[in-house]
KOLBA-89472 format. One line per field, with one value per residue (C-alpha): residue number from 1; residue in three letters; x, y, z. Coordinates in Angstrom, 2 decimals. Each point is the difference from the previous one (the first is absolute). Example, Ala and Ser with C-alpha at 12.3 -4.5 7.8 and 13.67 -1.06 7.14 Angstrom:
resi	[1 | 2] .
resn	[ALA | SER] .
xx	[12.30 | 1.37] .
yy	[-4.50 | 3.44] .
zz	[7.80 | -0.66] .
# end
This chain:
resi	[1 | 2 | 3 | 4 | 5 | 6 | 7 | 8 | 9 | 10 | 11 | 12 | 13 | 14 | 15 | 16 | 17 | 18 | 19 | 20 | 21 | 22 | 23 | 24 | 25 | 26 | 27 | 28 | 29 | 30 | 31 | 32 | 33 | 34 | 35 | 36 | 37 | 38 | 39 | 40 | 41 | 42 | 43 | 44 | 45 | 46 | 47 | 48 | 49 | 50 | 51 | 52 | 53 | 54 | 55 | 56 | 57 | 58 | 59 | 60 | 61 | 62 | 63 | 64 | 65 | 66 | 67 | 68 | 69 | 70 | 71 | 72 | 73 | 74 | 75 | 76 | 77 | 78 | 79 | 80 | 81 | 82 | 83 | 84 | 85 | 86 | 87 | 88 | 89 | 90 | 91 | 92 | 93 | 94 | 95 | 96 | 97 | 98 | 99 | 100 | 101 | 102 | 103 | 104 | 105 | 106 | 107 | 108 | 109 | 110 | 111 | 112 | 113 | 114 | 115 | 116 | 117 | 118 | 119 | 120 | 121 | 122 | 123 | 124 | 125 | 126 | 127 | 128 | 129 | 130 | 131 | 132 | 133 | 134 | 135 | 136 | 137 | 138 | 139 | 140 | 141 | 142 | 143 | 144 | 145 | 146 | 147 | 148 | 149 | 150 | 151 | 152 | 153 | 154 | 155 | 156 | 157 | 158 | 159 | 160 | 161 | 162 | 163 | 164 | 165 | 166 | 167 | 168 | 169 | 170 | 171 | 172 | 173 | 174 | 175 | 176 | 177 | 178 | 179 | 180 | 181 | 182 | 183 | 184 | 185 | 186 | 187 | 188 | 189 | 190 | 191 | 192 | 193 | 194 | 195 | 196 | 197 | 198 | 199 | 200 | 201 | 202 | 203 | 204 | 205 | 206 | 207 | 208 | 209 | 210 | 211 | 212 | 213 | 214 | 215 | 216 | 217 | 218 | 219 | 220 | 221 | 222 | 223 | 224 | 225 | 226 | 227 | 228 | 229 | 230 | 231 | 232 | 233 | 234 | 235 | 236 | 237 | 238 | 239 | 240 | 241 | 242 | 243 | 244 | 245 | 246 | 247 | 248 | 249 | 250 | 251 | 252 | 253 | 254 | 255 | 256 | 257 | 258 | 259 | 260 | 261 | 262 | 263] .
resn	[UNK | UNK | UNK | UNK | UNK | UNK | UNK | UNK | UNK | UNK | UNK | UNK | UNK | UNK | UNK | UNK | UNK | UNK | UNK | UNK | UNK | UNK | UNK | UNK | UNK | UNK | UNK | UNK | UNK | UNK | UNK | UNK | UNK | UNK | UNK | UNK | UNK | UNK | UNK | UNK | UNK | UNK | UNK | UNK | UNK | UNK | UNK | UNK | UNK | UNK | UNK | UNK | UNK | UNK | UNK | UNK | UNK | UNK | UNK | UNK | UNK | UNK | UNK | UNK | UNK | UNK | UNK | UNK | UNK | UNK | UNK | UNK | UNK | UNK | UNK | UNK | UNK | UNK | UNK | UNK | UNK | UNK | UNK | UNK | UNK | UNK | UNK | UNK | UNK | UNK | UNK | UNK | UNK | UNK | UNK | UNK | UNK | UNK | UNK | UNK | UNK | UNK | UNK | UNK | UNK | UNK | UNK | UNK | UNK | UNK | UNK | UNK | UNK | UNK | UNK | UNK | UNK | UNK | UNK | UNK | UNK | UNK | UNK | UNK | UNK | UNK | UNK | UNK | UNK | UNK | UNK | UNK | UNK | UNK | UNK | UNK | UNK | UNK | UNK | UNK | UNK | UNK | UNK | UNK | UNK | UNK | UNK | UNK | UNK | UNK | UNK | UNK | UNK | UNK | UNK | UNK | UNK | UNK | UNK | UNK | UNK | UNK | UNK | UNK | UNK | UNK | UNK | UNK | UNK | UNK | UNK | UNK | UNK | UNK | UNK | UNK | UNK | UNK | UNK | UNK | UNK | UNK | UNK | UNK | UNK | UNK | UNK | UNK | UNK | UNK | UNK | UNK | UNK | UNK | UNK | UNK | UNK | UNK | UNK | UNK | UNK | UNK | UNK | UNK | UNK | UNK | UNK | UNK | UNK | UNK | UNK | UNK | UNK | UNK | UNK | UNK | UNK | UNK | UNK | UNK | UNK | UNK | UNK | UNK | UNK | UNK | UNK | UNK | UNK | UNK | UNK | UNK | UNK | UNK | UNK | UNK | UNK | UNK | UNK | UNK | UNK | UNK | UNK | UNK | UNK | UNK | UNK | UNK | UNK | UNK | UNK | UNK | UNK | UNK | UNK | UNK | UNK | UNK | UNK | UNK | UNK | UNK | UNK] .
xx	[95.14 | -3.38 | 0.94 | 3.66 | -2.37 | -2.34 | 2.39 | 1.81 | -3.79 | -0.25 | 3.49 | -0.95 | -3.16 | 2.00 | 2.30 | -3.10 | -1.72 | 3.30 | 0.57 | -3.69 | 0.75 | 3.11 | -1.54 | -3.28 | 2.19 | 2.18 | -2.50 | 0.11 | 3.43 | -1.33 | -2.03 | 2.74 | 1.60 | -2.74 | 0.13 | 3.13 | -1.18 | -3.41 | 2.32 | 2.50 | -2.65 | -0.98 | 3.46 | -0.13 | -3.36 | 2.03 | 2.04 | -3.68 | -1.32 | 2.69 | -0.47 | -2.94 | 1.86 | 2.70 | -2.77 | -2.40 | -1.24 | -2.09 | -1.58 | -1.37 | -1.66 | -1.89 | -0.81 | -1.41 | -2.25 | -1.17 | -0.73 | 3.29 | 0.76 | 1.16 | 2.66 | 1.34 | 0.82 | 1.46 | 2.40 | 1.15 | 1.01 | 1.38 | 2.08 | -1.27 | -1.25 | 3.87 | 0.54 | -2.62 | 0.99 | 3.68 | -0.96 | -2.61 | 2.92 | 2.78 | -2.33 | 0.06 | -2.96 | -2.47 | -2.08 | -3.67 | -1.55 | -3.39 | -0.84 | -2.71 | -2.52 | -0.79 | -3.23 | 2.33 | 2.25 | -3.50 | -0.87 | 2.93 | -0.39 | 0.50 | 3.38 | 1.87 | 2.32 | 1.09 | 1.08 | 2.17 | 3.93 | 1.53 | 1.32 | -2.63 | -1.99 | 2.82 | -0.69 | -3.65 | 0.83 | 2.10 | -2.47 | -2.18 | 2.79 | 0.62 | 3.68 | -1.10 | -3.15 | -2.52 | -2.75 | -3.54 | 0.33 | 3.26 | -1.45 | -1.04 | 3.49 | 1.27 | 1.85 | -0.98 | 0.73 | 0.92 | 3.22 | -0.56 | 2.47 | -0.38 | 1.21 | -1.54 | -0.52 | -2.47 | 0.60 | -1.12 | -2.64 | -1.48 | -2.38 | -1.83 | -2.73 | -1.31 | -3.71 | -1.46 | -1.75 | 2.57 | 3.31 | 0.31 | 2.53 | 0.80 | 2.24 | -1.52 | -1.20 | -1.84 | -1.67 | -1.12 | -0.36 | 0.91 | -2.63 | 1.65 | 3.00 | 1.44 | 2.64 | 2.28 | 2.23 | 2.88 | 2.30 | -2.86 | -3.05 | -2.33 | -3.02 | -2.70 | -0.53 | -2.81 | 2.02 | 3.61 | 2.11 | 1.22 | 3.28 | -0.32 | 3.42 | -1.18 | -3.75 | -0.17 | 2.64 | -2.02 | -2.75 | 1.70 | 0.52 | -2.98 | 0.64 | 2.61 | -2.72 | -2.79 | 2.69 | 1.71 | -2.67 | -0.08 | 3.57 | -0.63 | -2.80 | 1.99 | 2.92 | -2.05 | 0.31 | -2.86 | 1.46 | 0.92 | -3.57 | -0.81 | 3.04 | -1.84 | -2.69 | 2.13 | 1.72 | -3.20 | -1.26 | 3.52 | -0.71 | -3.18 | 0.85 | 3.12 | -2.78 | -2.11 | 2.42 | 1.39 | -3.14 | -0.54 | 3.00 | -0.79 | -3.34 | 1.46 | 2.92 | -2.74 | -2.15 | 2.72 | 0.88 | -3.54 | 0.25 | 3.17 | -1.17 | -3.25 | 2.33] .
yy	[201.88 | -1.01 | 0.13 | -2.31 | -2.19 | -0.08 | -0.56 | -3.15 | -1.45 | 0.15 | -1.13 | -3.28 | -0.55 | -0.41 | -2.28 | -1.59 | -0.37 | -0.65 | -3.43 | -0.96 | 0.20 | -2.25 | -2.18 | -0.18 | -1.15 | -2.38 | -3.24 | 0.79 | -1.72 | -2.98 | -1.23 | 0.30 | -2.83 | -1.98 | -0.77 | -1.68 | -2.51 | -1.01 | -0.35 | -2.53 | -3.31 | 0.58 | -0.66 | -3.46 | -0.89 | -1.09 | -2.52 | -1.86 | 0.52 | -2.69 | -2.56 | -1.60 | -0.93 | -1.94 | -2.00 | -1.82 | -2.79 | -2.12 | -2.27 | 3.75 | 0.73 | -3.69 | 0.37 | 3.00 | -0.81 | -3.06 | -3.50 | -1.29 | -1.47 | -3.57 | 1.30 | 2.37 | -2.73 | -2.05 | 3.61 | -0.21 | -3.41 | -0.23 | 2.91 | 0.99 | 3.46 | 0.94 | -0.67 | 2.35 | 2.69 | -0.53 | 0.50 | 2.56 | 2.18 | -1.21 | -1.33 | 2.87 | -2.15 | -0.27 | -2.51 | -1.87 | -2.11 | -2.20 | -0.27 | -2.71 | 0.48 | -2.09 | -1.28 | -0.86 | -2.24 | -1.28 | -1.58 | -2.26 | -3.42 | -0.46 | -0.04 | 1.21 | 2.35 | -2.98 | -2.34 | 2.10 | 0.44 | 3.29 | 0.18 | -0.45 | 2.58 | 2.39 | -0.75 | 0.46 | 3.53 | 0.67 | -1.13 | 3.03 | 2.71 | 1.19 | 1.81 | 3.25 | 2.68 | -0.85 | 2.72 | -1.61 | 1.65 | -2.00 | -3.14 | 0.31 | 0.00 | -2.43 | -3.16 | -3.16 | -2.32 | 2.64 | 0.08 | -0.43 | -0.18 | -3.72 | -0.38 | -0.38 | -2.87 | -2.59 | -1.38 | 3.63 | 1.27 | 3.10 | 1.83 | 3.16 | 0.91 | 3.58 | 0.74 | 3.40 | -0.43 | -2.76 | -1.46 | -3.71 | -2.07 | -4.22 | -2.49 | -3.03 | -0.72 | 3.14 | 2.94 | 2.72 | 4.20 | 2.57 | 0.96 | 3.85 | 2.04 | -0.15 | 2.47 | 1.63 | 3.01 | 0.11 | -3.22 | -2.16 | -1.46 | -2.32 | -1.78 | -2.10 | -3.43 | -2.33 | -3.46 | -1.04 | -0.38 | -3.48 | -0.70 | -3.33 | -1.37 | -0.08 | -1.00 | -2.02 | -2.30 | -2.06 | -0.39 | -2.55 | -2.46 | -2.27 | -0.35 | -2.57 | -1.78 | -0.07 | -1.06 | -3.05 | -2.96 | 0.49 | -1.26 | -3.85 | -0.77 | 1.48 | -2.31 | -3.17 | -1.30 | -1.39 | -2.73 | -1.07 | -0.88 | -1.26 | -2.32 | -3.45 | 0.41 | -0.51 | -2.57 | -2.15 | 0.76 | -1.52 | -3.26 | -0.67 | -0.07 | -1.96 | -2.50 | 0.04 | -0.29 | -3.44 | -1.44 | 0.30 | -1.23 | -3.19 | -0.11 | 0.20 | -3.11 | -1.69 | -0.18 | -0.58 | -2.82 | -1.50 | 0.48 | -1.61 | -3.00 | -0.23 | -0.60] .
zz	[151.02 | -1.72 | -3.40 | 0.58 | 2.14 | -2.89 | -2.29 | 2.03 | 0.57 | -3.78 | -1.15 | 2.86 | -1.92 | -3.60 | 1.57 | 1.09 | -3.13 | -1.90 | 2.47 | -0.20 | -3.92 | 0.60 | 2.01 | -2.39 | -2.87 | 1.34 | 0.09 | -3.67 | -0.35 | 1.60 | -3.23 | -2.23 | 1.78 | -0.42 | -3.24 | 0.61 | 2.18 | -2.10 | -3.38 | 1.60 | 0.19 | -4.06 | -0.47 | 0.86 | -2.04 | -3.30 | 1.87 | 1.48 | -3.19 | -1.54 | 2.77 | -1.43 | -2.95 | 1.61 | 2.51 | -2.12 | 1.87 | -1.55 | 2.90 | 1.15 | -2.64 | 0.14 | 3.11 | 0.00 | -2.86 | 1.57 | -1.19 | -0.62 | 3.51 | -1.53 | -2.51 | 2.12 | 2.16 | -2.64 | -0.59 | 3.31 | 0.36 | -3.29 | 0.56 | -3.38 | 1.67 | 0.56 | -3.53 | -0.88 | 1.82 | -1.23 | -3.91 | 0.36 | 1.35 | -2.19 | -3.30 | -2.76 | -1.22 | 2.64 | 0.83 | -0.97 | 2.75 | -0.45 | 3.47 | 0.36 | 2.80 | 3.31 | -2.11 | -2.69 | 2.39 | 1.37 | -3.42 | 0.11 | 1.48 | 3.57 | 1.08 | -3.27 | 1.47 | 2.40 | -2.27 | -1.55 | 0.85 | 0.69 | -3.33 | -1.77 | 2.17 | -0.69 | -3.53 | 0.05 | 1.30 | -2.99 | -2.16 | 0.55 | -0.04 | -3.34 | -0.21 | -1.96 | 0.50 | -2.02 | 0.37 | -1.34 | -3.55 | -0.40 | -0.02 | -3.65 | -0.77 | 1.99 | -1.46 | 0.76 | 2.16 | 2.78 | 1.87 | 4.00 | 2.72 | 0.07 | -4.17 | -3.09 | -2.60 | -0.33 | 3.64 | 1.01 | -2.48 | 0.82 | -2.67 | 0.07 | -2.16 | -0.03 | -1.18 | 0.20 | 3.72 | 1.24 | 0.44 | -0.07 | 1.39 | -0.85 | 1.31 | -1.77 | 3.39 | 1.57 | -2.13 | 1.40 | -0.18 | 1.54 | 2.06 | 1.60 | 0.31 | 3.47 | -0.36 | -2.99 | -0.57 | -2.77 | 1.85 | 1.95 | -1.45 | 2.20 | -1.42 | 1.55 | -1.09 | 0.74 | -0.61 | 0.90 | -2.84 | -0.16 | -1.45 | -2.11 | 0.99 | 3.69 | 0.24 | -3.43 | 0.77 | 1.87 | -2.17 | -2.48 | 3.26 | -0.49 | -3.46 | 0.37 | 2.43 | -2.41 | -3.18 | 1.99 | 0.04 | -3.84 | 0.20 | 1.25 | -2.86 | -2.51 | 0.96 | -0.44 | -3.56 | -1.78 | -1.55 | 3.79 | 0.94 | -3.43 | -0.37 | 2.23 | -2.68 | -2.68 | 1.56 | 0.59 | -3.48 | -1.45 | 2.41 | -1.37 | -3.53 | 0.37 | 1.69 | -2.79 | -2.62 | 2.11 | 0.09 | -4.03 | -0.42 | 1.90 | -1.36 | -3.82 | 0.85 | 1.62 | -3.40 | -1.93 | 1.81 | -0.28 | -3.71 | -0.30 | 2.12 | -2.10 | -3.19] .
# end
C-alpha cells in the first residue's frame, strides 16, 4: 500500500507543479495585448500635425506678441482679418504684412482714424498687406513701386529700399524701417513697423485745400486794369491844353487886331 500511496502523492505533486507552471505563464499573454492598445493614439498624430497649416490666424499671432492693440482693431472691424485668413489658406503665394504698432498709431494726430470713412479704413488695411511672401532677403529684389492689396500706381506708391542692416519703406508721405520680425514661415511674413503707412490718395488729398484760399485775392487786383485808374489823368491833362491853346489863340487875334487898327 505504501509504495501506490507514494506513488499517487507524487503523481498529485506533478499535477501540482505542472498547474502552478500554467498558471505562472499565463499573465505573460497579457503584455502582448498591450502593445495594441499604446500603438492605436500614434496613429492619429499625422492628421494634428496638418491642422496648423490650414488655421493661420493672423490677429493671434498679434496678439500674442503684443503691441498691436490699435490695428488689430482696425482688422476686426474692417473685416479685413476674414480676408486674411481666407488667402493664407487658399493663396499659393502667401502673404507680407507691415503691422504698425500702438506707438505708431499714437504719432498720428488726434483723431485720424475718426475722420476717416469705412472705406478708406478698409483701404488703409490693404495698404500694409503685400499679396506675396517676401522673406527679408527678398527685398533686394523687389520691384518698385510694390503691389499691396489696396493697388498700385502713383495714387498708391509704395517703395522698399534694402541696405545691409535695414529695410526701408516710402509712401511719399511716411518713411520708415522695419524695426522686427513678428512672425514668418514659407506662406506668412509679419514685420513690425514704427509709422503707419499713409496712402497719398487718402491723407494728401486734403492738403491742396487752402491753396485755392491763399491763390483767390490775387484774382480781384489782377482784374483791375491800369489804364482804368490812369484814364481821369489823361483826361484832365487833354483839358488843360485845349485851354491853353484857346487862350493863344485869342491872345494872337487880339494883337493882330491892334496892329491892324494902328495902320
Amino acid at each position: 500500500m505504501k509504495p501506490q500511496y507514494l506513488l499517487s502523492s507524487f503523481s498529485i505533486f506533478l499535477l501540482f507543479l505542472h498547474c502552478t507552471n500554467t498558471f505562472a505563464q499565463s499573465p505573460a499573454a497579457a503584455p502582448a495585448q498591450a502593445p495594441a492598445v499604446v500603438a492605436s493614439p500614434p496613429a492619429a498624430t499625422p492628421t494634428q500635425a496638418a491642422a496648423p497649416h490650414g488655421i493661420t490666424n493672423v490677429t493671434k499671432i498679434l496678439e500674442k506678441a503684443g503691441h498691436f492693440t490699435i490695428f488689430i482693431r482696425l482688422l476686426r472691424s474692417t473685416q479685413e482679418e476674414n480676408h486674411l485668413f481666407s488667402a493664407l489658406n487658399d493663396s499659393s503665394t502667401g502673404l507680407t504684412i507691415f503691422a504698425p504698432t500702438d506707438s505708431a498709431f499714437s504719432e498720428l494726430k488726434s483723431g485720424t482714424l475718426n475722420t476717416l470713412s469705412d472705406g478708406d479704413k478698409s483701404e488703409l488695411v490693404k495698404f500694409h498687406v503685400v499679396p506675396t511672401f517676401l522673406s527679408t532677403s527678398q527685398f533686394q529684389t523687389v520691384s518698385n513701386p510694390l503691389g499691396t492689396w489696396a493697388g498700385t500706381g502713383s495714387r498708391l506708391p509704395l517703395n522698399v529700399t534694402s541696405y545691409p542692416n535695414s529695410v526701408n519703406i516710402t509712401t511719399g508721405l511716411t518713411n520708415t524701417s522695419l524695426s522686427g520680425t513678428v512672425y514668418t514661415d514659407n506662406q506668412l511674413a509679419i514685420y513690425k513697423i514704427e509709422k503707419v503707412l499713409l496712402p497719398k490718395y487718402i491723407f494728401a488729398s486734403n492738403a491742396p485745400a487752402p491753396a485755392p484760399v491763399a491763390a483767390a485775392p490775387e484774382k480781384p487786383t489782377k482784374a483791375v486794369p491800369a489804364a482804368t485808374v490812369e484814364s481821369p489823368a489823361a483826361s484832365v491833362d487833354i483839358s488843360s491844353s485845349l485851354i491853353f491853346t484857346h487862350n493863344l489863340l485869342v491872345g494872337s487875334v487880339g494883337l493882330l487886331a491892334s496892329a491892324m487898327f494902328s495902320l
